[in-house]
C-alpha positions as CSV (number, residue, x, y, z in Angstrom):
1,X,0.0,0.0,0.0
2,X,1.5,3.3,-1.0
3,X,2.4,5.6,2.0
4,X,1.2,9.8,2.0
5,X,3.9,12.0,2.3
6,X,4.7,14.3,5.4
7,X,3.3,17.4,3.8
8,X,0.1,15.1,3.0
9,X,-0.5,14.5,6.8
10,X,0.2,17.5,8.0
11,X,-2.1,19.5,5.8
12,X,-5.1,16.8,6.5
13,X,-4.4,17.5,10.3
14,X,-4.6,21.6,9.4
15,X,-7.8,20.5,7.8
16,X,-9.2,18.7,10.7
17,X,-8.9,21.1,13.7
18,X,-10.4,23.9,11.0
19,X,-13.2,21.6,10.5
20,X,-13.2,21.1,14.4
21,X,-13.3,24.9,14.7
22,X,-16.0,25.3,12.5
23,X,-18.3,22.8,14.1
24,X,-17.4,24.2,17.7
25,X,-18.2,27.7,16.5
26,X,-21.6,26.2,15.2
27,X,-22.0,24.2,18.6
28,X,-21.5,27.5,20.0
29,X,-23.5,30.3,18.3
30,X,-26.4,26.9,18.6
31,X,-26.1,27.0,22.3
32,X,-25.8,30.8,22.7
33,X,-28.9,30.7,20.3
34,X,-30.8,28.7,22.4
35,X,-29.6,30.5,25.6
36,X,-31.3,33.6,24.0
37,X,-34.7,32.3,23.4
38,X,-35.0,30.1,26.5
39,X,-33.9,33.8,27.7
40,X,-36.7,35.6,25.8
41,X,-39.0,33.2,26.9
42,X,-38.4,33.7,30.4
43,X,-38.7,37.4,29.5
44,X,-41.9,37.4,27.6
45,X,-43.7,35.0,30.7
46,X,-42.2,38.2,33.2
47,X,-43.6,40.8,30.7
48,X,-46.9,39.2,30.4
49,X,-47.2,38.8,34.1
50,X,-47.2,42.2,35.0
51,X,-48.7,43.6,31.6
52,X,-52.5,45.2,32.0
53,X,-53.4,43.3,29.0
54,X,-53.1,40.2,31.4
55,X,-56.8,39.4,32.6
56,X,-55.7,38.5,35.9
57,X,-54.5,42.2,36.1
58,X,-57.5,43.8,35.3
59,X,-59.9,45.3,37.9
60,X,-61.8,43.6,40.3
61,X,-65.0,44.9,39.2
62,X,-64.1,44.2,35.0
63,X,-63.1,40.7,36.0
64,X,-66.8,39.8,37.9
65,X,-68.4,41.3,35.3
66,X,-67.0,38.9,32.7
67,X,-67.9,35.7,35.7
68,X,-70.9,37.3,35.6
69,X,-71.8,37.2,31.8
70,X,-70.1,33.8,31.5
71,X,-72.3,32.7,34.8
72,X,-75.5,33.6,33.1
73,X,-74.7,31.9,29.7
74,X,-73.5,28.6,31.8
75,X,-76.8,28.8,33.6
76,X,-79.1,29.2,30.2
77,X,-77.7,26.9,28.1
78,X,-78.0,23.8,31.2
79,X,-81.8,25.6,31.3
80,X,-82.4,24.4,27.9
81,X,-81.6,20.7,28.9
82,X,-84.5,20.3,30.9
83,X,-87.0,23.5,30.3
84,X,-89.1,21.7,27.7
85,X,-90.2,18.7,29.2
86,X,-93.4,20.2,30.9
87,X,-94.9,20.5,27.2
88,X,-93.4,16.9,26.0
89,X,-97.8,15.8,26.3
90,X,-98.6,19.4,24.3
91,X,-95.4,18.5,21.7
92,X,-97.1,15.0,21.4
93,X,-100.4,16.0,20.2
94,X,-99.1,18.8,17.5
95,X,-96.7,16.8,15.5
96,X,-98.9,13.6,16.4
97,X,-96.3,11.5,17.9
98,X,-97.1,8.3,19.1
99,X,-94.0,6.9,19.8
100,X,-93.0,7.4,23.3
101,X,-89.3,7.1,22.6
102,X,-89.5,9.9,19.6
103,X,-91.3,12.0,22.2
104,X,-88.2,11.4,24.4
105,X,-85.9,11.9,22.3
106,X,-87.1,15.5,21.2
107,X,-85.6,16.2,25.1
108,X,-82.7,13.7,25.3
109,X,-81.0,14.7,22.0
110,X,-80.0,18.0,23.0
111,X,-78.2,16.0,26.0
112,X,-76.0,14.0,23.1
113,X,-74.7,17.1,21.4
114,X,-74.4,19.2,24.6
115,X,-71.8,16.4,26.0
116,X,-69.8,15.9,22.4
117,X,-69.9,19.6,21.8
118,X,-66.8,20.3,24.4
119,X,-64.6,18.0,22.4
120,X,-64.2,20.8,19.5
121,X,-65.6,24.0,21.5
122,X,-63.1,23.9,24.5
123,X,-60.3,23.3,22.0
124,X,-61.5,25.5,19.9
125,X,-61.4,28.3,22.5
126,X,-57.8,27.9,23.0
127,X,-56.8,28.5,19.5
128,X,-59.7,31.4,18.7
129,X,-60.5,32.7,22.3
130,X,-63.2,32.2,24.7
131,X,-65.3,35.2,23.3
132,X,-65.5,33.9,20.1
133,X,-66.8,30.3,21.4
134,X,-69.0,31.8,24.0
135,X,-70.6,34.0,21.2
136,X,-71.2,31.3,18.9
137,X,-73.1,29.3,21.2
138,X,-75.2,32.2,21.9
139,X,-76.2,33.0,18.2
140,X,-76.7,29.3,17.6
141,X,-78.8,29.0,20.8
142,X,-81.2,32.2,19.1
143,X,-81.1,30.4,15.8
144,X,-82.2,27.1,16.9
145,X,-84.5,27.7,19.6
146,X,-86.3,30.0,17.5
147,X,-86.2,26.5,14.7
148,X,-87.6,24.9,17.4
149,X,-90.5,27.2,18.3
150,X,-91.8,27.2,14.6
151,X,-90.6,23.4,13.2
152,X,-92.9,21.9,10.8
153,X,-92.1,18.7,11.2
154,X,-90.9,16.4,14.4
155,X,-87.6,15.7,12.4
156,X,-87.0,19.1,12.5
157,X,-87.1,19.5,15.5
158,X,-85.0,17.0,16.7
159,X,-82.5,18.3,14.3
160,X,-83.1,21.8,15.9
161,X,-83.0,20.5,19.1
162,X,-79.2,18.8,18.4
163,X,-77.4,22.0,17.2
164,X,-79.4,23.8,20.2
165,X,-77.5,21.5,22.3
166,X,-73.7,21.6,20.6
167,X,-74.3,25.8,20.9
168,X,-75.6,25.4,24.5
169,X,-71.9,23.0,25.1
170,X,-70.0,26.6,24.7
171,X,-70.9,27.0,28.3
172,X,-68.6,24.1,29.3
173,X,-65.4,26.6,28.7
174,X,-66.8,28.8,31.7
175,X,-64.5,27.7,34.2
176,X,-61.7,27.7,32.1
177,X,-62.5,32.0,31.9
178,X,-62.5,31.8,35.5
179,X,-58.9,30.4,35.4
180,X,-58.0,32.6,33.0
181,X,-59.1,35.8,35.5
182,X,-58.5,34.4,38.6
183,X,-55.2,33.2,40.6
184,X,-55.6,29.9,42.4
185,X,-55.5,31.6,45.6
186,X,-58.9,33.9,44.3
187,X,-60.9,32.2,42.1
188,X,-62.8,29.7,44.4
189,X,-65.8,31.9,45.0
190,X,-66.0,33.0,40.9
191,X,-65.8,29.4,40.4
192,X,-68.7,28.7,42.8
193,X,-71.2,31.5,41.2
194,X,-70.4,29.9,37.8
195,X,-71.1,25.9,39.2
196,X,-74.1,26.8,40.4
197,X,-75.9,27.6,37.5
198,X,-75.5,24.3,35.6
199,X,-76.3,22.8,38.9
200,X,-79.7,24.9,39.5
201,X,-80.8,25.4,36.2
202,X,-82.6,22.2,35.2
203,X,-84.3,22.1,39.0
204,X,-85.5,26.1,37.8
205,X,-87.0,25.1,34.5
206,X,-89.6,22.4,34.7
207,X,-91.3,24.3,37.1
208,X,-90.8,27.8,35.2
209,X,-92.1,25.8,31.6
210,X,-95.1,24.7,33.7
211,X,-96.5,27.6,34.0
212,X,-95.7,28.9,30.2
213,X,-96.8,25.5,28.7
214,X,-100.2,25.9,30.8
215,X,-100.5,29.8,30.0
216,X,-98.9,30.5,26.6
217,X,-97.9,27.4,25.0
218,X,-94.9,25.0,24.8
219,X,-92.9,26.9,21.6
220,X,-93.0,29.9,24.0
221,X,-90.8,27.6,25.8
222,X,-88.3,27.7,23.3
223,X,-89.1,31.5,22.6
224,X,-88.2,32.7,26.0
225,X,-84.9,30.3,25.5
226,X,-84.1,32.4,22.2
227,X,-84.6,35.5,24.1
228,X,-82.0,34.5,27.2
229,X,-79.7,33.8,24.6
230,X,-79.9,36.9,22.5
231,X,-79.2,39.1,25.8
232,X,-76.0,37.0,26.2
233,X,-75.1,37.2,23.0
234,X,-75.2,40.8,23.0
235,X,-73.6,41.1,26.2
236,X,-70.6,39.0,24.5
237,X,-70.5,41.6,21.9
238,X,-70.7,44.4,23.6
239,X,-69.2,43.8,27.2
240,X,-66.8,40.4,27.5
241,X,-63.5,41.1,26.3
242,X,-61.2,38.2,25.7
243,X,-59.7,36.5,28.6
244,X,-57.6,33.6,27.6
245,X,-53.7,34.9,27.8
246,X,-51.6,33.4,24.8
247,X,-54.9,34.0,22.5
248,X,-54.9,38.1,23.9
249,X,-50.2,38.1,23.2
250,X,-50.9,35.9,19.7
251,X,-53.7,39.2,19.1
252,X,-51.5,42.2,20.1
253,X,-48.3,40.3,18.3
254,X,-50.2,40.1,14.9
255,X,-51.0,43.9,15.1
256,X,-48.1,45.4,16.4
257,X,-45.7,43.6,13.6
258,X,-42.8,44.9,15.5
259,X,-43.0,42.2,18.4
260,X,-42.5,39.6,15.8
261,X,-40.1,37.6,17.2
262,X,-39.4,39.4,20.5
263,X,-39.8,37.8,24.2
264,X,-43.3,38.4,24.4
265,X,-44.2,36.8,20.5
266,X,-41.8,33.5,21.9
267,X,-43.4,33.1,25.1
268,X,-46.5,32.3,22.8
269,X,-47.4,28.3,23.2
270,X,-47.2,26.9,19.5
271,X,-46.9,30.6,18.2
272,X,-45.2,29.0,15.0
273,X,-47.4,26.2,14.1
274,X,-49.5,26.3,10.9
275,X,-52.9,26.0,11.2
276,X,-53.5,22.0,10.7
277,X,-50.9,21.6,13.2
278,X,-52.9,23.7,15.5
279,X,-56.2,21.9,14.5
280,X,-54.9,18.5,15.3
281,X,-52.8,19.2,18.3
282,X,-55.8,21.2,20.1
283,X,-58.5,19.3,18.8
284,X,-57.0,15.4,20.2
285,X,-56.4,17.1,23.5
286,X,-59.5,16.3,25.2
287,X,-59.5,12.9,24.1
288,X,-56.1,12.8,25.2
289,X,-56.6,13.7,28.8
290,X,-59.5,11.3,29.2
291,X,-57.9,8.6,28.1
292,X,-53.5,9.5,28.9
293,X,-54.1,11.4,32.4
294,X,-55.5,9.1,35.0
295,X,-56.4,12.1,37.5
296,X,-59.2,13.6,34.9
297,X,-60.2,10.6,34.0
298,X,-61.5,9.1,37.5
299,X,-62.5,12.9,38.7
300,X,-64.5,13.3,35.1
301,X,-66.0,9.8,36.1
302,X,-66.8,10.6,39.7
303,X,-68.3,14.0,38.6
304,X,-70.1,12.3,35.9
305,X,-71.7,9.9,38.0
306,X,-73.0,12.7,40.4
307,X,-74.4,14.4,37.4
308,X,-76.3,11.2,36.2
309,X,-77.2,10.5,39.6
310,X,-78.9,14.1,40.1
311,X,-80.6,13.7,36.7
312,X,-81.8,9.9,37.8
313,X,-83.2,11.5,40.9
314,X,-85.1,14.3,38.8
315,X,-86.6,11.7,36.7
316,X,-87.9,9.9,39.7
317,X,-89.5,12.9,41.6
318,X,-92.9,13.6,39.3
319,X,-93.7,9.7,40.5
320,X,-92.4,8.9,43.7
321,X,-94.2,12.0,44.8
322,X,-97.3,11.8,43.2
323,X,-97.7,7.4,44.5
324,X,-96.5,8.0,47.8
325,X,-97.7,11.6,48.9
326,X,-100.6,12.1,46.2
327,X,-98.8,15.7,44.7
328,X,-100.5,17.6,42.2
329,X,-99.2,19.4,39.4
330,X,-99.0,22.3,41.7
331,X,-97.7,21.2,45.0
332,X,-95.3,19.3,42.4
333,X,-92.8,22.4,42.0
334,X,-92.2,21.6,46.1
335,X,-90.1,18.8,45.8
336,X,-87.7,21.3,43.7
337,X,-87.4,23.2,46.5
338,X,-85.0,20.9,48.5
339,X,-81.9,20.3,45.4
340,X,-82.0,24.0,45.1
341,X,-81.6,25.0,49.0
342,X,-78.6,22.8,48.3
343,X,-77.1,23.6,45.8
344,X,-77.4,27.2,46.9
345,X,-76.0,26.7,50.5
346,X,-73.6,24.0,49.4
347,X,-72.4,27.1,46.8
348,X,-72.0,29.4,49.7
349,X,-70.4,27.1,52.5
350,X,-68.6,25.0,50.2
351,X,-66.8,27.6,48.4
352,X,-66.1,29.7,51.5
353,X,-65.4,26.7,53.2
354,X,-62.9,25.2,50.9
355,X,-61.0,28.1,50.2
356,X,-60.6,28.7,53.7
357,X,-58.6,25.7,53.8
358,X,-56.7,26.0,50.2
359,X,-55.1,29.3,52.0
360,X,-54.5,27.9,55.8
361,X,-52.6,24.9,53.6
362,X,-50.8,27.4,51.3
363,X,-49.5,29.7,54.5
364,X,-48.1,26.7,55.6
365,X,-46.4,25.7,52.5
366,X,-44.8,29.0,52.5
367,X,-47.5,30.9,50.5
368,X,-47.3,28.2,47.7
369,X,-50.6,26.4,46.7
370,X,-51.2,22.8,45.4
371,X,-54.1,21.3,43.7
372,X,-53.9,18.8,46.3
373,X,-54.8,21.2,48.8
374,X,-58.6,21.7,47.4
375,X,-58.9,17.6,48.3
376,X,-59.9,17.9,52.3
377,X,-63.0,19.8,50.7
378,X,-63.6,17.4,48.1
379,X,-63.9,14.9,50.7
380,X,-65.8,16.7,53.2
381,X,-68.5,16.6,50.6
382,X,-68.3,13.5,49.0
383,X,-69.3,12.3,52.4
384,X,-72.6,14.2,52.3
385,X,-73.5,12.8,49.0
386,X,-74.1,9.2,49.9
387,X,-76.1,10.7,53.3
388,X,-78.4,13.0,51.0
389,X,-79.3,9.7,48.8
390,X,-80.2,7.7,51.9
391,X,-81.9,10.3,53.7
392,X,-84.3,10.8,50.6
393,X,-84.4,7.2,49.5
394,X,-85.5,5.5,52.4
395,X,-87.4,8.5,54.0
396,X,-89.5,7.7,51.0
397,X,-89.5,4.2,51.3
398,X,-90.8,4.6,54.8
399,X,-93.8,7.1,53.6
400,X,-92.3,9.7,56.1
401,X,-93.9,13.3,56.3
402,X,-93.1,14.6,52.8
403,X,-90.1,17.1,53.9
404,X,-88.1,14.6,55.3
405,X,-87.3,13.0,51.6
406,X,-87.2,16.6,50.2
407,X,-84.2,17.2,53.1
408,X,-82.6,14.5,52.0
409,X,-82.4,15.7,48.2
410,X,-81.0,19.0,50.1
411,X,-78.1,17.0,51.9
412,X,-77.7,15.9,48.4
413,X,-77.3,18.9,46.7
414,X,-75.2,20.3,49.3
415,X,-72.3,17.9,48.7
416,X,-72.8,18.0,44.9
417,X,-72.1,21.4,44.6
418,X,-69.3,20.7,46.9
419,X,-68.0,18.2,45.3
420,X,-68.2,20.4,42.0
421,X,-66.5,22.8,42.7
422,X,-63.7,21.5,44.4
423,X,-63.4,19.2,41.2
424,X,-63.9,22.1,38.7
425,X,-60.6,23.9,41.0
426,X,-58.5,20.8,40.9
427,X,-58.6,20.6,37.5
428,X,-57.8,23.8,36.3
429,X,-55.2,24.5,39.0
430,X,-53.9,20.8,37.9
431,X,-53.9,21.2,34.1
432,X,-52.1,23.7,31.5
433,X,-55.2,23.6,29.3
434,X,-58.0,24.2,31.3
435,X,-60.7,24.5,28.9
436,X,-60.0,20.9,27.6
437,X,-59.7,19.5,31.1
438,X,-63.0,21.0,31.6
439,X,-64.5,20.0,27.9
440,X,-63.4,16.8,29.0
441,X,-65.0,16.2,32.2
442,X,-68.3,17.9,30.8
443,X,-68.3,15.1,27.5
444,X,-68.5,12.3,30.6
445,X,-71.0,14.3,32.5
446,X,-73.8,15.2,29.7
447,X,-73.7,11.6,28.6
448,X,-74.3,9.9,32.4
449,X,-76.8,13.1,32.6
450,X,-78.5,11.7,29.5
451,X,-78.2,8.1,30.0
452,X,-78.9,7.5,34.0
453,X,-82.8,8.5,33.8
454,X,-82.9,6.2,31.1
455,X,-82.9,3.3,33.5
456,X,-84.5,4.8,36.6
457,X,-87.6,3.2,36.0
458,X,-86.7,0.0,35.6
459,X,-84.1,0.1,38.8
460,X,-86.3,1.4,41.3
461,X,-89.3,-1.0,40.3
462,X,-86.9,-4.1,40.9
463,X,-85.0,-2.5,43.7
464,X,-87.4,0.3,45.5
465,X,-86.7,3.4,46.6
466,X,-84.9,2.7,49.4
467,X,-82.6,0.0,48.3
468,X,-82.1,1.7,44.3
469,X,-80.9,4.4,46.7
470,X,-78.6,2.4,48.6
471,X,-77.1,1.0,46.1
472,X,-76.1,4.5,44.5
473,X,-75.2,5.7,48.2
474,X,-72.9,2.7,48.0
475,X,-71.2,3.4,44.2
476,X,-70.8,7.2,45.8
477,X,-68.7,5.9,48.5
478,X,-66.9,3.7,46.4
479,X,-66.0,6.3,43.8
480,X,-65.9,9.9,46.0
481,X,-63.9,8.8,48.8
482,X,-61.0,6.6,48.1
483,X,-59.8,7.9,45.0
484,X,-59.7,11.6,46.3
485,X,-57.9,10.4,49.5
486,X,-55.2,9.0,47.3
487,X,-55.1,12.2,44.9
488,X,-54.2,13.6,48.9
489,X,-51.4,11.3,49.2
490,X,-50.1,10.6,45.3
491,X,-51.6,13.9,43.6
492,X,-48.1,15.5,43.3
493,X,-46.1,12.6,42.7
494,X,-48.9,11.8,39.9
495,X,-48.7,15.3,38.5
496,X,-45.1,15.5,38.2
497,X,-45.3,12.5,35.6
498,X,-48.0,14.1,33.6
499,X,-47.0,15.3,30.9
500,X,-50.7,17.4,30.3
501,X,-50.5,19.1,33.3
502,X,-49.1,22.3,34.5
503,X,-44.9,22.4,35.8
């Protein structure tokens, strides 16, 4: 083999540490270049923080007037659920229905939409805003109640009745705004005012619809739905500004072109994606985190299950208290009364309650909250849950004077709304995306909402009252107590190896 000269070594070793130059000068400007925008990031998160465009610098009074527009529209759109079901006989005999289940389903479909519409809304709302969503479902809320009011047909309805329901599921991102204007330390009683109107609105409208259905007509009914929704609507126009952060900086940095490419443009999550990549990244999320994150997958399931429960409970009230305690259809709006006492006090006490305890924990930890520390209240009302159902169940059972079951749907309420909003704060303090954490748990609890009173009939005629109710006393226990105790004890841990939720 021929041998290279001297001079042919010595200039391949010239060669060699110039081409190792070069590569540690690119190594080098990389790493500098990286330094720089992990430096701009931190930058831009500082800037926003203490910018006014910020929504969790506004005013006190701007920031409860946005909970309080995005209260009302989470409290209409549940209204729609159940408002209608007073007139189901009336909507019978004018499209001639004789099928029971077609009659059914003109209520139950708007159920089915409202739970699959948080899957693309709450997403949705991350890439476009929260104003935009929350106005959409307003203005299809107008257009298809008012479709409903005047349908010609009973298919048409029903179809109205299912894009009702997908614009009413806009309401879902509420509690996501309330993250977006709240620290964890603040938002507990703006978190409360917005879970109670899901909670008390389909207790409200049977016994509101009554007395249109028997006065005016049922597609009144849907009229004075329409109505609700065009005030919110123009209250979205004309009073809610936007409140979600990156969605506000992605805003200011396409009109002021300068900031392209400064700290506050790079703090920006997924500021450089193109739009499919934005579509299909936000809109798998919610399935994501119901099916990748084990914590909102049991607490969706646990809140789902109260949801169902509440709705299997409603379904059983126009019987129970006509067979055991011979109510009319006037004395029948009593038996109301007790689920929205509770809910009510259970929104007062829990929230004040729980956030008592969120701070005494944070002071000890230095001033730093956890998620974990909005647990003990979780708890404390989880236990009130299976009490409620026994209370009412075998009060009943035992044809007790007819307040004693009515308390017992109180005791109910009270831990439901409890348990709500401690749930509701969990997962938003847990999660980076809030609104799909929320979408999530919301797709779990429409469908238990619409498929529980499905077999109410058929439960407490093999079981009874009392026993039926034990048995969901028992599933409460099961599913509200341990699980919450060992988000106490694993939460962080858990969370740390999340990938979805927040550092």
């Amino acid at each position: 083999m021929a041998s290279h000269s001297p001079e042919f070594a010595l200039r391949q070793l010239n060669i060699s540490r110039t081409t190792d130059k070069s590569e540690m000068d690119e190594i080098e400007e990389n790493t500098v270049s990286e330094e720089k925008r992990a430096e701009a990031h931190d930058g831009g998160l500082d800037e926003w923080q203490s910018s006014t465009h910020n929504p969790r610098n506004w005013s006190r009074g701007k920031k409860w007037m946005m909970t309080l527009i995005i209260s009302f529209t989470g409290f209409l759109n549940p209204l729609a659920s159940s408002m209608m079901a007073p007139g189901l006989p009336e909507i019978a005999t004018h499209y001639r229905i004789t099928s029971e289940t077609i009659t059914s389903m003109t209520l139950s479909i708007y159920l089915l939409s409202f739970a699959l519409g948080p899957l693309i809304l709450a997403p949705l709302s991350e890439m476009y805003g929260r104003a935009l969503v929350l106005l959409f479902g307003n203005v299809t809320m107008v257009v298809c109640n008012i479709g409903c009011a005047f349908s010609p047909t009973v298919g048409s309805l029903i179809a109205c009745r299912f894009l009702a329901g997908l614009g009413g599921s806009a309401a879902s991102i509420g509690g996501s705004c309330v993250s977006d204007l709240f620290s964890e330390r603040d938002r507990a009683n703006a978190m409360a005012i917005y879970s109670l109107g899901p909670l008390l609105a389909p207790s409200i409208g049977p016994v509101w619809a009554g007395f249109i259905v028997q006065t005016i007509g049922f597609k009144w009914v849907f009229i004075m739905i329409a109505i609700g929704s065009g005030i919110a609507a123009v209250a979205c126009v004309t009073l809610l500004k936007e409140t979600y952060g990156p969605v506000i900086q992605m805003r200011r940095a396409n009109t002021l072109l300068d900031l392209k490419g400064s700290a506050e443009l790079e703090a920006i999550p997924g500021w450089n994606l193109g739009l499919s990549q934005r579509l299909s990244l936000n809109l798998r999320r919610p399935v994501m985190l119901l099916t990748h994150s084990l914590i909102c997958t049991l607490l969706s399931l646990y809140v789902a299950f109260l949801y169902g429960t509440y709705y299997l409970m409603f379904a059983t009230f126009p019987r129970l208290f006509k067979a055991v305690y011979d109510f009319g259809a006037g004395t029948g709006g009593l038996c109301y009364l007790g689920p929205g006492v509770g809910f009510i006090s259970g929104t007062i006490v829990g929230a004040k309650a729980g956030n008592m305890v969120y701070l005494n924990l944070a002071d000890k930890n230095g001033g730093k909250g956890k998620p974990e520390y909005r647990i003990p209240a979780l708890v404390i009302a989880s236990i009130f849950v299976p009490i409620g159902l026994l209370w009412y169940g075998w009060s009943a059972h035992a044809r007790l004077h007819w307040i004693m079951p009515i308390i017992g749907t109180g005791i109910f309420g009270f831990g439901l709304t409890g348990a709500f909003i401690s749930i509701d704060l969990y997962l938003v303090d847990s999660f980076q995306y809030a609104a799909s954490a929320l979408g999530a748990a919301a797709v779990f609890r429409s469908l238990f909402g619409f498929v529980f009173p499905l077999f109410s009939g058929q439960m407490f005629t093999t079981l009874g009252i009392g026993p039926g109710n034990t048995l969901l006393a028992g599933l409460a226990i099961i599913l509200g107590i341990p699980f919450p105790i060992f988000l106490w004890l694993r939460g962080e841990k858990m969370r740390a190896r999340d990938s979805l939720t927040r550092a």
